[in-house]
Structures are given as C-alpha cells and as structure tokens.
C-alpha positions in Angstrom: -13.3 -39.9 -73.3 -9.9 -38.5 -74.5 -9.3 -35.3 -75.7 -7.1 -36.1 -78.6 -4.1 -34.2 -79.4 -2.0 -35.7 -82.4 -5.5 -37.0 -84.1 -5.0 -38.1 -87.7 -5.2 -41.1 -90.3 -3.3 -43.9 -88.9 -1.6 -46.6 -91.8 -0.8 -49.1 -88.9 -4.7 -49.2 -88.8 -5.5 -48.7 -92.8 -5.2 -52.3 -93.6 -7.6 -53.9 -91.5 -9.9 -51.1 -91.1 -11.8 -50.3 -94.4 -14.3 -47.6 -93.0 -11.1 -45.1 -92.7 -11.3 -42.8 -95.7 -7.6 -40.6 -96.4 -7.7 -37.8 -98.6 -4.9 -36.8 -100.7 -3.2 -34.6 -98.0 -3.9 -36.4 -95.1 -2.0 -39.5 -94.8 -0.5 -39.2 -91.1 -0.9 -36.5 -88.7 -2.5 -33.5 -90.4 -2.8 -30.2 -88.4 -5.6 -28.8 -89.5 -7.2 -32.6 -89.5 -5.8 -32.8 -86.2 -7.6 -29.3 -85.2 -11.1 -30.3 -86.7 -11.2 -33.7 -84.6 -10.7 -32.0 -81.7 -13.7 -29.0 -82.1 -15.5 -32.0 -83.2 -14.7 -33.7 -80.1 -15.3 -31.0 -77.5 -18.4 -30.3 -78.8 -19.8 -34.2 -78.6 -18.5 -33.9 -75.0 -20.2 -30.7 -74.4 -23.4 -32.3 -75.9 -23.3 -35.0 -73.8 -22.8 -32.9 -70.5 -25.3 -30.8 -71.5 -27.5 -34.0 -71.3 -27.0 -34.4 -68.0 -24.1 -37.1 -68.9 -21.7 -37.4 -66.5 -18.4 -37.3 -68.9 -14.9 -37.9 -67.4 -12.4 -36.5 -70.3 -8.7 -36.6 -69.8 -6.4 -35.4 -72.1 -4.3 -37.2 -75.0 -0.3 -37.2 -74.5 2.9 -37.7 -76.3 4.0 -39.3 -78.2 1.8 -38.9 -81.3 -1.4 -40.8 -81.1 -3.6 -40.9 -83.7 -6.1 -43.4 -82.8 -6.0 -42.1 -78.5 -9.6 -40.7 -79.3 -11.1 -44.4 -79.5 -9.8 -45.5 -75.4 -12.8 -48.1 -75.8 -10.7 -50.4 -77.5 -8.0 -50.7 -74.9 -9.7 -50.8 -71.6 -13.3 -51.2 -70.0 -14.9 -50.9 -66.5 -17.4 -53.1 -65.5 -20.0 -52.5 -62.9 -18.3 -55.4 -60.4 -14.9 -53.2 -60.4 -13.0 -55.0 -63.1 -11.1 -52.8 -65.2 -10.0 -55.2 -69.0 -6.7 -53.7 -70.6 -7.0 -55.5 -74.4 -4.3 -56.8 -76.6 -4.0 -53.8 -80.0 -3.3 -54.6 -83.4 -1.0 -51.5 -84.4 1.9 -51.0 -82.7 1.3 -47.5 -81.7 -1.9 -47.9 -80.6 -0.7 -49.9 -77.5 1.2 -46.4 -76.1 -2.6 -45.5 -75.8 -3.1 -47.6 -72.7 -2.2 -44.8 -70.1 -2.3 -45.8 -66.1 -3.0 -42.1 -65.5 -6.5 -42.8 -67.4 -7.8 -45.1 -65.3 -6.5 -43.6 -62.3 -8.8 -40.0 -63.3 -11.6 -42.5 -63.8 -11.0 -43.7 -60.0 -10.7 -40.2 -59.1 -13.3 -38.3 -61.1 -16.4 -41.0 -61.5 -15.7 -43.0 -57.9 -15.1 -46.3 -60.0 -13.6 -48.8 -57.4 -11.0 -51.1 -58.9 -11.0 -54.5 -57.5 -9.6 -56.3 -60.3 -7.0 -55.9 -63.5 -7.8 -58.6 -66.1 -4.7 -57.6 -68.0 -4.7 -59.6 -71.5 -2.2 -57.5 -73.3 0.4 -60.6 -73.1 -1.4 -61.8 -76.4 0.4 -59.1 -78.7 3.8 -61.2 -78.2 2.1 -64.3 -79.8 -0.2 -61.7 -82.6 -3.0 -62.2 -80.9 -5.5 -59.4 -80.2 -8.8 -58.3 -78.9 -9.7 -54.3 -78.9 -11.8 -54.7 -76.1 -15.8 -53.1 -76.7 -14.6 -52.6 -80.3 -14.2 -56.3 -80.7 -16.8 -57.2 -78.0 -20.8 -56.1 -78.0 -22.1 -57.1 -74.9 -25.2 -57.8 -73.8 -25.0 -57.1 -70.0 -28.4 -58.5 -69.0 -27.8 -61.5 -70.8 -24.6 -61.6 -70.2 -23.6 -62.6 -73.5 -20.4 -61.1 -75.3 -20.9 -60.8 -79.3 -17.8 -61.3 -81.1 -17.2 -61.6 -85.3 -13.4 -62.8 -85.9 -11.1 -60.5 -87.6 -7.2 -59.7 -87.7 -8.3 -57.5 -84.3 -10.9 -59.7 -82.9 -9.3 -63.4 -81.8 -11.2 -66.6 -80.9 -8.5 -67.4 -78.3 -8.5 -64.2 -76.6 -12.3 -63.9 -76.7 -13.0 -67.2 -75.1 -10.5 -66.1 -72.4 -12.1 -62.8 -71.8 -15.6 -64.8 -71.6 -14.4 -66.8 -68.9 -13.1 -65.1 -67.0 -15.5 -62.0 -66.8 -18.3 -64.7 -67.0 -20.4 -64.1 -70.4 -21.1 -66.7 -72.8 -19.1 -66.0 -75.8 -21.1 -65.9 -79.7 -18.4 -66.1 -82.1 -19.5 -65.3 -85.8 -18.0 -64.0 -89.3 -18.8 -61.3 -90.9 -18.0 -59.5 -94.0 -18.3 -56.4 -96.2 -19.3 -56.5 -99.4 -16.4 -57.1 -101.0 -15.4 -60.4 -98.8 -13.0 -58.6 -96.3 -13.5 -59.0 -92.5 -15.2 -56.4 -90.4 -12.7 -55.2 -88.4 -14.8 -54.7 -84.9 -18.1 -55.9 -84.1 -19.3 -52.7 -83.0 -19.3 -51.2 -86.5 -22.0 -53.8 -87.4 -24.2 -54.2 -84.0 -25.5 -52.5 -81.3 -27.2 -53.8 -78.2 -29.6 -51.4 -76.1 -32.0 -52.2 -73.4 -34.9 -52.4 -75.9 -33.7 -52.8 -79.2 -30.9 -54.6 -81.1 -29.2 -53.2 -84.3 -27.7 -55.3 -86.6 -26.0 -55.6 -90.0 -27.4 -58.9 -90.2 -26.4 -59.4 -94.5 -22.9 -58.8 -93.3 -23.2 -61.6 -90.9 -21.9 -65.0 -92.5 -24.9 -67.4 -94.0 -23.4 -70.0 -91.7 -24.1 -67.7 -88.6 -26.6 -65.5 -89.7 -29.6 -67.2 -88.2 -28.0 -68.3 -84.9 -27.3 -64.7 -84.0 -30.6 -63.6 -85.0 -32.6 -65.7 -83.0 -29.7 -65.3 -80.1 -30.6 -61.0 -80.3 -34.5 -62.0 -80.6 -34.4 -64.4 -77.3 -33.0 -61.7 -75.4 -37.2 -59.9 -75.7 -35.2 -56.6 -77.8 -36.7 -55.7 -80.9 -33.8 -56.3 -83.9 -33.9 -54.2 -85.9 -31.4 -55.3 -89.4 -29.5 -52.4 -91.4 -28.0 -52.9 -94.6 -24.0 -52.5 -95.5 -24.6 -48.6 -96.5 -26.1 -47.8 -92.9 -23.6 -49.5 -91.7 -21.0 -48.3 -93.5 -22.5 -44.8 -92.5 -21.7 -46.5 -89.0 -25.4 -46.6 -88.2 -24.6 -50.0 -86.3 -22.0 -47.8 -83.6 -24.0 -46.5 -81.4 -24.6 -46.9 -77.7 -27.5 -46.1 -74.9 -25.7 -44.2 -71.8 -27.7 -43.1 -69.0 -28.9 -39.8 -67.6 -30.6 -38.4 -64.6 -32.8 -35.2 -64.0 -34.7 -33.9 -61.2 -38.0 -33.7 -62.8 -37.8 -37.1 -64.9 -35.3 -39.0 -62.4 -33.2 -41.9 -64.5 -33.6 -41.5 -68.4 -31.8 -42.9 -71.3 -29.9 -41.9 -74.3 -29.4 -43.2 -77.6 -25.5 -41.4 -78.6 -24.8 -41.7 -82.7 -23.3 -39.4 -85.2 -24.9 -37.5 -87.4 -23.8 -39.3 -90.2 -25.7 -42.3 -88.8 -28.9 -40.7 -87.9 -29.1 -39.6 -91.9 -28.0 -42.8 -92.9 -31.0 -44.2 -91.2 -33.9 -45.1 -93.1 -36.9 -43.0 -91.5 -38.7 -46.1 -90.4 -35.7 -47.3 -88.5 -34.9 -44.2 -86.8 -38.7 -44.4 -85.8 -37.9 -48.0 -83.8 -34.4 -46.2 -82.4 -36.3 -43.3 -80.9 -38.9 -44.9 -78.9 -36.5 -47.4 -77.9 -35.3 -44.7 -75.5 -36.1 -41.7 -74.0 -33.7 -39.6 -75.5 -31.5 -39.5 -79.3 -28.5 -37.5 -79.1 -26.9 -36.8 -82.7 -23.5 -35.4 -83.1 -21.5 -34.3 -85.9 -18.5 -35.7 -86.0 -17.1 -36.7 -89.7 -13.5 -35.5 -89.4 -13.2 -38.7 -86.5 -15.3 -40.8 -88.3 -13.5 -40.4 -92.2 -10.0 -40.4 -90.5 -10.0 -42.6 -88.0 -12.9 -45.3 -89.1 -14.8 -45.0 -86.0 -17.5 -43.4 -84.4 -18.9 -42.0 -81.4 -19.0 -45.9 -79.4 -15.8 -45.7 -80.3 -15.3 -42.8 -78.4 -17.0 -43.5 -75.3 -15.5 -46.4 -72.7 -18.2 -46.3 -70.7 -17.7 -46.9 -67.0 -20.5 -48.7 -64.8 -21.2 -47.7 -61.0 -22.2 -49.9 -58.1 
C-alpha cells in the first residue's frame, strides 16, 4: 500500500473514469481532501494489521501524486517472482511507478524477484494496461479477465497473457449510459469461492461466454447490478490471514460503501464465502479518486 501524500481529484484521470465524483472546491489537490484520504487510509491499513494482515506501506513522494494511493495499477507480484510494471493512461500517473517500492516489498515481505516483465514501452505508441485494474485474474484457473477500455488494450493484454501464461477473456462492458468501464475491477471480483460480477454491464455479445467461463471455474457468481457497482460493490478482494488458534483464514476486504450497497441476500453469499468480511470506510478515496480499496491493495504472493 502507499501512504498518500498529495491525494486529490485527478483531471488527467476524469475523462475516462466516471466513478470519480469532484465537488465544487475540489478540482486538483485539496488539503483538507488531501488530509481526509490519508486518516482514511491509515485506518484501512490499521484494520487490516489488526487482522492479522501482513501490510507492507511505504510512503507517497514528490512530486504531487494524486492517484499514488492506487500502486495496483502500475505493478504486481506474482507468486513465481515476476514483478509486471504496466503501461498508465495519465501522464502523471506514470511518476507513480517508484523502484524504491518494490525494493521495500523485497525487503519487508521476502518477495524474491526473478523477473521484470516491463511493458511500459506501450505508452509511446498510446497503448495502456493498468495492471490488476485492467486485469481480474483468476489464479487457479489461470485465466486473466479483461473488458477493453481507453486504459485496458487488447494488444497489451494478449502480451501480458503470454507471457505470464494465462489465457486471456477479452469482453466489453459498459455503464448505463454507453461509456466504457474504465477497469475491470470496478465490475468483477474473483475469490476462491465466489465470483462477483456486474454481468448487465457486460456486452450482450459477451455476456454469456463470461458467465459460463466464471461458472466452470466450480465459484458461485454471484451478478450485481450497475448501482452496486457503481457503489464499487464489484472491487473487492480476498487476502489471506493466519492465527495461532485458527491457522490460515481468509478475508473478504471492501468499503463500506460497498457492503451497504449490497443487497442483504448478496452479502449473505459474500460472507460464507470466506471466513472473514472486513469493511472499511473509505469515501474520501473512493469519491475523489474513483477507486476503491482493490485499488488500494497490490497484493504480493509468497513462495
């Protein structure tokens, strides 16, 4: 995670991202918008420590950043030591990618690099991919969801799938309004039991392929509609715990504004999916900077 220091509405961002909500005074970098995000932030990553998380946090730089709380969409670490470093769309997003990051992951988690899969050479030729933003994998499967957008391209994501070895499903989706969903994981969520998925967003054309893909995989899917999801009740992710009386456990990690957004019948299906729901209350992050707490979170994976 990183502690944010210039947090704030980002109009490099606005066009493409339609879940970003600026009021009258907060175009840019706010200060007291900047000084909410971050309470807001420390006390997610409190939460999560206090669930036995393992959390490593490093700290935002200059120059101004607004977007540096969301580090998932510029790098990932997967469990055979490749570390991704994605395309961006806005130009000063790409200042976010930070070597000092990943080296306090190496030193802080034990992560062993064996391999840079470095595909930011597609910004020269406009072509992007904001890595776990873009990309909802399914690591059992090993099967990379995708739906194309300004941020999300074909190209890039077929490149990314062969070379980290996942077979690639490419979709469209769409609010209600007809304008792309910017990153996948605003609309899907893949956990070890159950799948979560704006499936009426999802393209006619596509609609039934990814369903029955999400189904084979033996997870329950479980569809929202575009107001949970716009409530960003699709971004979500399972992390993993451990304690000394129950040994390995899981967590379910959403906002706050997702778990009321949730009809009661599907939060039902969410909670036994896992051993554990954490709920956090970030709205400052989520109505600035059009993202939520998978946003947040680059997970890293251990071998």
């Amino acid at each position: 995670m990183v502690r944010p220091k210039h947090f704030g509405y980002n109009a490099q961002t606005a066009g493409t991202n339609r879940f970003q909500q600026p009021g009258t005074q907060d175009r840019g970098v706010s200060t007291e918008v900047a000084q909410k995000a971050l309470r807001e932030f420390d006390a997610f990553a409190a939460a999560l420590a206090a669930e036995g998380v393992g959390v490593c946090v490093v700290a935002d730089s200059d120059p101004p950043k607004p977007d540096a709380v969301f580090p998932n969409n510029w790098v990932s670490f997967h469990a055979d030591g490749t570390v991704v470093l994605y395309p961006m769309y806005a130009e000063n997003r790409r200042a976010e990618r930070r070597n000092e990051i990943v080296d306090a992951v190496v030193r802080e988690t034990g992560f062993k690099v064996r391999r840079i899969l470095d595909l930011t050479g597609h910004e020269k030729a406009g072509r992007f991919l904001e890595g776990t933003g873009s990309l909802v994998l399914d690591h059992t499967a090993r099967v990379a969801y995708a739906c194309r957008s300004p941020r999300t391209d074909q190209t890039v994501a077929r490149e990314w799938a062969r070379e980290m070895n996942y077979e690639l499903e490419l979709f469209t989706a769409t609010d209600e309004s007809g304008t792309p969903i910017y990153h996948t994981n605003v609309l899907m969520h893949v956990g070890t039991r159950i799948a979560v998925v704006a499936l009426d967003a999802i393209a006619a054309s596509d609609r039934g392929r990814i369903g029955e893909r999400l189904a084979a995989s033996a997870r329950e899917v479980l569809p929202i509609d575009h107001a949970e999801m716009r409530a960003f009740a699709g971004n979500m992710l399972e992390v993993g715990s451990w304690d000394e009386y129950l040994g390995d456990f899981s967590i379910l990690v959403m906002s706050e504004t997702a778990r009321h957004a949730l009809a009661t019948s599907k939060y039902k299906s969410l909670y036994a999916s896992v051993d554990a729901v954490l709920a956090v209350p970030i709205d400052v992050i989520e109505r600035h900077g059009g993202g939520s707490v998978r946003c947040m979170l680059a997970e890293i994976f251990l071998t």
